[in-house]
PQR file with spaces between the fields and no chain letter, atoms N, CA, C, O and H, PARSE charges and radii, in Angstrom:
ATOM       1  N    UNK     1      89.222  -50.191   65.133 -0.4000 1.5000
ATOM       2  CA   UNK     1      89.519  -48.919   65.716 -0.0000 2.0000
ATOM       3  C    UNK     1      88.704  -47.804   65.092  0.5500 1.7000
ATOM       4  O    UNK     1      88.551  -46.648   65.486 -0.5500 1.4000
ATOM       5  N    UNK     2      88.224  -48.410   64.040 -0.4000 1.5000
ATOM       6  CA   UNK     2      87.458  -46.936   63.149 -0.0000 2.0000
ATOM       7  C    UNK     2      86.454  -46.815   63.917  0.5500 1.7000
ATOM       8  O    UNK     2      86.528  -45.811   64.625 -0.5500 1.4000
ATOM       9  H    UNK     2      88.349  -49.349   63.719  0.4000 1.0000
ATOM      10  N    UNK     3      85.440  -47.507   64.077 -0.4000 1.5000
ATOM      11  CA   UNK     3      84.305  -47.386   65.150 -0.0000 2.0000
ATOM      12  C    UNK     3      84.367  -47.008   66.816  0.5500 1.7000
ATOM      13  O    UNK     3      83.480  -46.708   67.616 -0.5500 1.4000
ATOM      14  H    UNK     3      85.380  -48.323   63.501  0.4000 1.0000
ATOM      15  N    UNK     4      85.500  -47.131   66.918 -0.4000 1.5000
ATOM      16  CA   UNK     4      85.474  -46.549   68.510 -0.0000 2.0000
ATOM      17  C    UNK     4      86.957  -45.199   68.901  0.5500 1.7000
ATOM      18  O    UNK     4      88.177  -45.241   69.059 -0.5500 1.4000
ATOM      19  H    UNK     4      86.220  -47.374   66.268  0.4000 1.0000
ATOM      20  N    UNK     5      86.186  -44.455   68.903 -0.4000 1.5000
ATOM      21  CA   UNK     5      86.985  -42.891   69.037 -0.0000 2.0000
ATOM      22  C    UNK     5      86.685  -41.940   70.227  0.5500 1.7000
ATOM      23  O    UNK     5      85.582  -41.394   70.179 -0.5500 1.4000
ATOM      24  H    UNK     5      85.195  -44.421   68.775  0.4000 1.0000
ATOM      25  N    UNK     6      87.326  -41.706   71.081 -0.4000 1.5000
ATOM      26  CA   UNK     6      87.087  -40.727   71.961 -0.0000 2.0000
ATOM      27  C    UNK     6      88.051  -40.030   72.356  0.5500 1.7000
ATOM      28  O    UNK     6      89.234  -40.363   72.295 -0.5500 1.4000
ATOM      29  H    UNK     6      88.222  -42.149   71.120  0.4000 1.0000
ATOM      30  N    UNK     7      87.524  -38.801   72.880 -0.4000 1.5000
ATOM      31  CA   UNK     7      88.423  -37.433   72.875 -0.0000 2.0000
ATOM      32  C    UNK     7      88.572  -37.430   74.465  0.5500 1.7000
ATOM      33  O    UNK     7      87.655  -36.877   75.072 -0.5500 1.4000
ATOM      34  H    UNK     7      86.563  -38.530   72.929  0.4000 1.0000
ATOM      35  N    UNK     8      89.476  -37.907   75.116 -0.4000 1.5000
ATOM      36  CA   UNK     8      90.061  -37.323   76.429 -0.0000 2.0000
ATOM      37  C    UNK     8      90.702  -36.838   76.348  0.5500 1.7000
ATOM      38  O    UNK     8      91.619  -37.607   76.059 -0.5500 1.4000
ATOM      39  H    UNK     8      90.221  -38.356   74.623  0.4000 1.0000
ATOM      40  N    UNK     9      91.228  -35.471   76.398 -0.4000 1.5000
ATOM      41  CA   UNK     9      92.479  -34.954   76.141 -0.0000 2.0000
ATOM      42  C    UNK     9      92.350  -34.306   77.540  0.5500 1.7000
ATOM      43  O    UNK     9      92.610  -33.107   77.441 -0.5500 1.4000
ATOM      44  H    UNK     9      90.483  -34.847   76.633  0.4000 1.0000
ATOM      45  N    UNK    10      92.089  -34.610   78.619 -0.4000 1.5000
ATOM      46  CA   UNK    10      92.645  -34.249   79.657 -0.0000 2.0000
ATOM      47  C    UNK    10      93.382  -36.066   79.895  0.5500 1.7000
ATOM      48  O    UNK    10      94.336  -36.263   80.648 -0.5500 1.4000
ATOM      49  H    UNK    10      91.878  -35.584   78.700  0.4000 1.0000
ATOM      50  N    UNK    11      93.064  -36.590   79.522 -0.4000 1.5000
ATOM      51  CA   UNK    11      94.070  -37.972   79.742 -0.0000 2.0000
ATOM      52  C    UNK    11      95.166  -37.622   79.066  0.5500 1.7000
ATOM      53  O    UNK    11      96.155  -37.322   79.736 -0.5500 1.4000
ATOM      54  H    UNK    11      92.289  -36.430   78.910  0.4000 1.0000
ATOM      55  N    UNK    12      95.245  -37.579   77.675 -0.4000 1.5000
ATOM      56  CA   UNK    12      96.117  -37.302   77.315 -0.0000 2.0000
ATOM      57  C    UNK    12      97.256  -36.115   77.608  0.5500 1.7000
ATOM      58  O    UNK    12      98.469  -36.191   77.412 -0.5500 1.4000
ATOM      59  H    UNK    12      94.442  -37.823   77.131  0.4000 1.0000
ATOM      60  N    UNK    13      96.732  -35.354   77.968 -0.4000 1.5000
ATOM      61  CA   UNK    13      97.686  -34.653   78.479 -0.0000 2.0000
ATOM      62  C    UNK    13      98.254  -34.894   79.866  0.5500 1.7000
ATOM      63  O    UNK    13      99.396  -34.475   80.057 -0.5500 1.4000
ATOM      64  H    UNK    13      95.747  -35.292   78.127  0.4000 1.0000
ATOM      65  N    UNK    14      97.777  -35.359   80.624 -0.4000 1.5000
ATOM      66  CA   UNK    14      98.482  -35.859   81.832 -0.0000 2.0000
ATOM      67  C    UNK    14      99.371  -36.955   81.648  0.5500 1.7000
ATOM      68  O    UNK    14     100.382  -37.133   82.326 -0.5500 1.4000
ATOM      69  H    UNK    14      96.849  -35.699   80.469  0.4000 1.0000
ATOM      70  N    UNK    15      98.948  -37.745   80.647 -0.4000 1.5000
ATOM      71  CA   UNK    15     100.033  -38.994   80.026 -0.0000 2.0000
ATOM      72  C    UNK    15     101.323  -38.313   79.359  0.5500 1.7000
ATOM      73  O    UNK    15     102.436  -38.837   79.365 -0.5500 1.4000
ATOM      74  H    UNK    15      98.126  -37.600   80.096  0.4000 1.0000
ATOM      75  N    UNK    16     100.993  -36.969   78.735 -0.4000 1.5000
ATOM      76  CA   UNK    16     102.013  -36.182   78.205 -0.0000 2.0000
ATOM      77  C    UNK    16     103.081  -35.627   79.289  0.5500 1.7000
ATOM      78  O    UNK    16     104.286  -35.413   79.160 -0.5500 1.4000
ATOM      79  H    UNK    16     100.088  -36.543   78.730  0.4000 1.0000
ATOM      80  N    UNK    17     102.103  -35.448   80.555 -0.4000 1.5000
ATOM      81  CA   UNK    17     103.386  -34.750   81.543 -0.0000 2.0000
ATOM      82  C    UNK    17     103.726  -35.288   82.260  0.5500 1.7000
ATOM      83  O    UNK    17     104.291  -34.786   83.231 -0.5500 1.4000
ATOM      84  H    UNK    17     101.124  -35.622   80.659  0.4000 1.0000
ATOM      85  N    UNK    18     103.555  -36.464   82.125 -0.4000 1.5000
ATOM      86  CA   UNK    18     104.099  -37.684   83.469 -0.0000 2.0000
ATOM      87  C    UNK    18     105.119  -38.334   82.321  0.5500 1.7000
ATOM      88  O    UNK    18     106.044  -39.063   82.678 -0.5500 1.4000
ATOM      89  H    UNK    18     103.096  -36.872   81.336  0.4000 1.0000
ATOM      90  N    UNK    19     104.880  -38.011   80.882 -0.4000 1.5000
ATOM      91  CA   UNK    19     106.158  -39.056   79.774 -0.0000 2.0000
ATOM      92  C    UNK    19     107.386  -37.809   80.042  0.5500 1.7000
ATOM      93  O    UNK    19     108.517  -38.073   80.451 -0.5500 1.4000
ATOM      94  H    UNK    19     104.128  -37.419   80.592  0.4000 1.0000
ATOM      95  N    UNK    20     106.915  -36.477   79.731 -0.4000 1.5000
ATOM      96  CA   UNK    20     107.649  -35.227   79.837 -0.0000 2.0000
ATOM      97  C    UNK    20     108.553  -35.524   81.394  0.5500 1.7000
ATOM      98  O    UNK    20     109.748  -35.698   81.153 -0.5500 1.4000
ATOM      99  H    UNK    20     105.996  -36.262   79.399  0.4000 1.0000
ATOM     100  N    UNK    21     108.293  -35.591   82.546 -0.4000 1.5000
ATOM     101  CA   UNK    21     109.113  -35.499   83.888 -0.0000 2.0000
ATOM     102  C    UNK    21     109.859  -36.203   83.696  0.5500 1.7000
ATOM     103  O    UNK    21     111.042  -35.864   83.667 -0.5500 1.4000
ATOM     104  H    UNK    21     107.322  -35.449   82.742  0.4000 1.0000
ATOM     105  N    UNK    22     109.225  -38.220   83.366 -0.4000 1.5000
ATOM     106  CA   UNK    22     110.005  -39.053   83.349 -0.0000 2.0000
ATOM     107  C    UNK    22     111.341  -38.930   82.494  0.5500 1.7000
ATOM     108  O    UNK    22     112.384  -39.474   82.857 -0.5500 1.4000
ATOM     109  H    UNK    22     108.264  -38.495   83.390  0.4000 1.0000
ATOM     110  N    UNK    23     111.227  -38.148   81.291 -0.4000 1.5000
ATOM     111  CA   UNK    23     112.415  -38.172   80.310 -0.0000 2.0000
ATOM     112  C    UNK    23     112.751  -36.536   81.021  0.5500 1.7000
ATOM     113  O    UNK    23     113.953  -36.538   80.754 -0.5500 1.4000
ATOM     114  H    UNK    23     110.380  -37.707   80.997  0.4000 1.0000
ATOM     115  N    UNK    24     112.620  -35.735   81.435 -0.4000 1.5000
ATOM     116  CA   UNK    24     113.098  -34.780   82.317 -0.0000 2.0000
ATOM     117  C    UNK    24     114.044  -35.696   83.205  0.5500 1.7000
ATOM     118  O    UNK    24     115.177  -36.107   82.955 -0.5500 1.4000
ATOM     119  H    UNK    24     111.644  -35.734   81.653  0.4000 1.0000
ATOM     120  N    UNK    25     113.379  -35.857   84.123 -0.4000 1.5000
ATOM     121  CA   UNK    25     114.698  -36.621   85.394 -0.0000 2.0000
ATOM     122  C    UNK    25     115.202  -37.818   85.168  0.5500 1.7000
ATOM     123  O    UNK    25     115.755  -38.372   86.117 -0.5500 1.4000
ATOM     124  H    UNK    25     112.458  -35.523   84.326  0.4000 1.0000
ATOM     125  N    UNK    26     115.117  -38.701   83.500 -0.4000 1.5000
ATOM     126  CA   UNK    26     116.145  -39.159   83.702 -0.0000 2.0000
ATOM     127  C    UNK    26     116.988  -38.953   83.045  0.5500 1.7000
ATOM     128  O    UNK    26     117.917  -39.742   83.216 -0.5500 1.4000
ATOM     129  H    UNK    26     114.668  -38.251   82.729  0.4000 1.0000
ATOM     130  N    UNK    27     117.168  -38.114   82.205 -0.4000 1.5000
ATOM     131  CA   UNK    27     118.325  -37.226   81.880 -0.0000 2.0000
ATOM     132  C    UNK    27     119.157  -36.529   82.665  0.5500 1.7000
ATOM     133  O    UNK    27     120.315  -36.285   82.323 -0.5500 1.4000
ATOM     134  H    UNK    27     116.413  -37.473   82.066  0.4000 1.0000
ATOM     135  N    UNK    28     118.674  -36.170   83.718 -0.4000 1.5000
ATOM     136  CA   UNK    28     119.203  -35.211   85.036 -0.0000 2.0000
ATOM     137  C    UNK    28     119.931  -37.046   85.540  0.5500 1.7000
ATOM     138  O    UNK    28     121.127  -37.339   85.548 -0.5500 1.4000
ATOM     139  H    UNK    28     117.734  -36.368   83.996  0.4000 1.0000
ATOM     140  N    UNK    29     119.023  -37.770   85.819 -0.4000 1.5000
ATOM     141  CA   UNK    29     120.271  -38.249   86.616 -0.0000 2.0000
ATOM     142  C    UNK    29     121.195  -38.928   85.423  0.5500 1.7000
ATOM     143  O    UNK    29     122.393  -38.649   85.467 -0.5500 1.4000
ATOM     144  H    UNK    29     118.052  -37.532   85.812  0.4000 1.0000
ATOM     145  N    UNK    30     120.684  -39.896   84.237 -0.4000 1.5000
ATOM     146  CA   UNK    30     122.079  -39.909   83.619 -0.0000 2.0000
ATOM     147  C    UNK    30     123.304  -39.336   83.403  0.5500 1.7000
ATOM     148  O    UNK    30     124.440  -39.784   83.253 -0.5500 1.4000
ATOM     149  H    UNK    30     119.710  -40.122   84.201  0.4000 1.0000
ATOM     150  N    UNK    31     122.640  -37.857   83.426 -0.4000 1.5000
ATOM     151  CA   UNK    31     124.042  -37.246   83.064 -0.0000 2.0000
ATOM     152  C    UNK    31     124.911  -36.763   84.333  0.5500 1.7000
ATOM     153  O    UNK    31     126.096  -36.490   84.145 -0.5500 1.4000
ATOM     154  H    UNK    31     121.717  -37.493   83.548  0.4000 1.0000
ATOM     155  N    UNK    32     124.137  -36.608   86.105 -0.4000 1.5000
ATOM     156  CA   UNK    32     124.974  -37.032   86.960 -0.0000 2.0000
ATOM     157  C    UNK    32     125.637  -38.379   87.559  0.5500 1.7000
ATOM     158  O    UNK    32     126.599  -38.504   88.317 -0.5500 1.4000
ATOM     159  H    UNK    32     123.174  -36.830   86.257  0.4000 1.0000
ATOM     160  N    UNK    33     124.816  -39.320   86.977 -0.4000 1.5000
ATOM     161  CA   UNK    33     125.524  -40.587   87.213 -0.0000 2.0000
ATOM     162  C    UNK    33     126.920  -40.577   86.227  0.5500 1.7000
ATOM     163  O    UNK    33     128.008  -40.951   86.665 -0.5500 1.4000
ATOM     164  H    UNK    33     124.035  -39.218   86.361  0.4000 1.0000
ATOM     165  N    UNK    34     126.696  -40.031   84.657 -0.4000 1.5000
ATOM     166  CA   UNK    34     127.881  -39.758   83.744 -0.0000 2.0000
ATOM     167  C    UNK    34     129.281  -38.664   84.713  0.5500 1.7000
ATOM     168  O    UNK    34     130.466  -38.655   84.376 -0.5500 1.4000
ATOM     169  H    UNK    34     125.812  -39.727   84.302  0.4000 1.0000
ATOM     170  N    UNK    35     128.844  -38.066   85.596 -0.4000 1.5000
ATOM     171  CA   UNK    35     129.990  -36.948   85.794 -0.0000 2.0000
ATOM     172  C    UNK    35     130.387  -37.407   87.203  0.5500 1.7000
ATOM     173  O    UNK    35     131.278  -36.970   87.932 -0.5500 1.4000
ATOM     174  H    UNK    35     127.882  -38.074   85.870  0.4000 1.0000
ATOM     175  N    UNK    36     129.281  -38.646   87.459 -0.4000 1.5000
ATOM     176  CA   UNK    36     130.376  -39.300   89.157 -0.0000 2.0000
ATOM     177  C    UNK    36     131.364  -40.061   88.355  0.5500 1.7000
ATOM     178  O    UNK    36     132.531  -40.203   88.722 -0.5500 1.4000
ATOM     179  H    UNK    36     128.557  -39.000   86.867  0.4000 1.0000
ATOM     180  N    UNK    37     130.865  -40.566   87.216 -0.4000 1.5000
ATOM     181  CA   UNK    37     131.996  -41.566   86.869 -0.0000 2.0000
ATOM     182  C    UNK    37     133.281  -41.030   86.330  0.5500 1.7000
ATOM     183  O    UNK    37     134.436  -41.453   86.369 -0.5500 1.4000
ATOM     184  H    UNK    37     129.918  -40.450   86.918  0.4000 1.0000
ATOM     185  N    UNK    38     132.682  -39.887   85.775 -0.4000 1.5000
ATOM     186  CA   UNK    38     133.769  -39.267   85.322 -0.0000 2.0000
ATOM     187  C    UNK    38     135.303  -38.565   86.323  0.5500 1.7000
ATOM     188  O    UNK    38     136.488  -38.457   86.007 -0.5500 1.4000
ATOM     189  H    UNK    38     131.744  -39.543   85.744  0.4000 1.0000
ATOM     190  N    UNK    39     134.514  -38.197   87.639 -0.4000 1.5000
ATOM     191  CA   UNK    39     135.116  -37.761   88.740 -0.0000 2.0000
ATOM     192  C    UNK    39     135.913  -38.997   89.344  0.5500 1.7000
ATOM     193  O    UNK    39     137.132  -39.155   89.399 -0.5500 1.4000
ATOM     194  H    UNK    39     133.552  -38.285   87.896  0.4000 1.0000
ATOM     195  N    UNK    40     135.009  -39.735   89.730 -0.4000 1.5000
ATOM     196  CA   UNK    40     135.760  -40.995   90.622 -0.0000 2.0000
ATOM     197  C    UNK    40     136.328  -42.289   89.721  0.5500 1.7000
ATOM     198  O    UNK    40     136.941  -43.231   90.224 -0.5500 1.4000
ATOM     199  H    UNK    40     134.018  -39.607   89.685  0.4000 1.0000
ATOM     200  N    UNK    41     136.067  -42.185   88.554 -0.4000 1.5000
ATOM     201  CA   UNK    41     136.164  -43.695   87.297 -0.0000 2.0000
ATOM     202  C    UNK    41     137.622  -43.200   87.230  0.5500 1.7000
ATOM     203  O    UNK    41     138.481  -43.696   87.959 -0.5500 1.4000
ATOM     204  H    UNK    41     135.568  -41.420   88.146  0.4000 1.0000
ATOM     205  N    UNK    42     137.906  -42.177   86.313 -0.4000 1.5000
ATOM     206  CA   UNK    42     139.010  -41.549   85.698 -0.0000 2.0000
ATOM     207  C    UNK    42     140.231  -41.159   86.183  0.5500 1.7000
ATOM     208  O    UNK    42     140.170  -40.383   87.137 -0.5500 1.4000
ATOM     209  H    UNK    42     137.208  -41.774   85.721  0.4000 1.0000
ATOM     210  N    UNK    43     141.409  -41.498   85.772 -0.4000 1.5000
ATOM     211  CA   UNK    43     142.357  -41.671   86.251 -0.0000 2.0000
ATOM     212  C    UNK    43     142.631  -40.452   86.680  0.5500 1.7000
ATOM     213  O    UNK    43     141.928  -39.729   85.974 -0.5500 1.4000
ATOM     214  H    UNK    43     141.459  -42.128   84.997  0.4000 1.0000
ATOM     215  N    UNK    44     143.374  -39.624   87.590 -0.4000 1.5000
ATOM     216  CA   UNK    44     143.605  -38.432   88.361 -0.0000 2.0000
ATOM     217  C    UNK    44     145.335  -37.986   88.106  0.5500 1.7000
ATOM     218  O    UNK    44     145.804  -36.991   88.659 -0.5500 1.4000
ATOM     219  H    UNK    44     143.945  -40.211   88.164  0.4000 1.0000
């Protein structure tokens, strides 16, 4: 790896905002999949 180095940092940053959305929306839906269950799971 010492001998081979290159600077894309427009790759890298697009790898950064496609990791960023993915852990964006799936937090959004875990935590609405967490509050259907909570609505319809849970005793009333």
């Amino acid at each position: 790896m010492a001998g081979h180095q290159t600077n894309d940092i427009a790759a890298h940053e697009a790898t950064y905002a496609s990791f960023l959305a993915l852990a964006k929306w799936g937090t959004v839906t875990v935590v609405v999949v967490l509050c259907l269950m909570g609505i319809f799971l849970l005793p009333h």
